[in-house]
C-alpha positions, 0 to 999 in steps of 0.5 A: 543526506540529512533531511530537514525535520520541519520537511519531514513533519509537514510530510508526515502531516500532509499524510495523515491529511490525505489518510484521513480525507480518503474512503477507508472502507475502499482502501480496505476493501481493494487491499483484500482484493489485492491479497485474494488476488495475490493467493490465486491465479489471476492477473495481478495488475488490475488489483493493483491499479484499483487498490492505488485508485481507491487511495491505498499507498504503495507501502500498503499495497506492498503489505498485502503483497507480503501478507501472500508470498513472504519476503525473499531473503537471501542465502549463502 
């Protein structure tokens, strides 16, 4: 599969846009929730849903995640 690089640059582009067009201190702020929650006992799913509607990416959220349980690797 080869993607065409004038695509992936208006991708990336259309990104940066959308970064820079949402509410910085929210993301920030929902992704600490996000870790917070992570940490404790509580249900993860409303800190997840808030973090995506504040405008934070999946790959973003996905680091908060990583930041508490790590990531698996396999043995053997």
């Amino acid at each position: 599969l080869e993607v065409d690089p004038a695509l992936e640059e208006s991708q990336r582009q259309a990104l940066q846009t959308w970064r820079a067009s949402r509410d910085q201190p929210a993301v920030e702020e929902a992704l600490a929730v996000v870790t917070r929650t992570a940490d404790g006992e509580e249900n993860l799913m409303p800190a997840l849903k808030g973090a995506l509607a504040a405008g934070a990416t999946i790959g973003e959220v996905s680091d908060a995640l990583r930041a508490v349980f790590g990531v698996h690797k396999p043995t053997g």
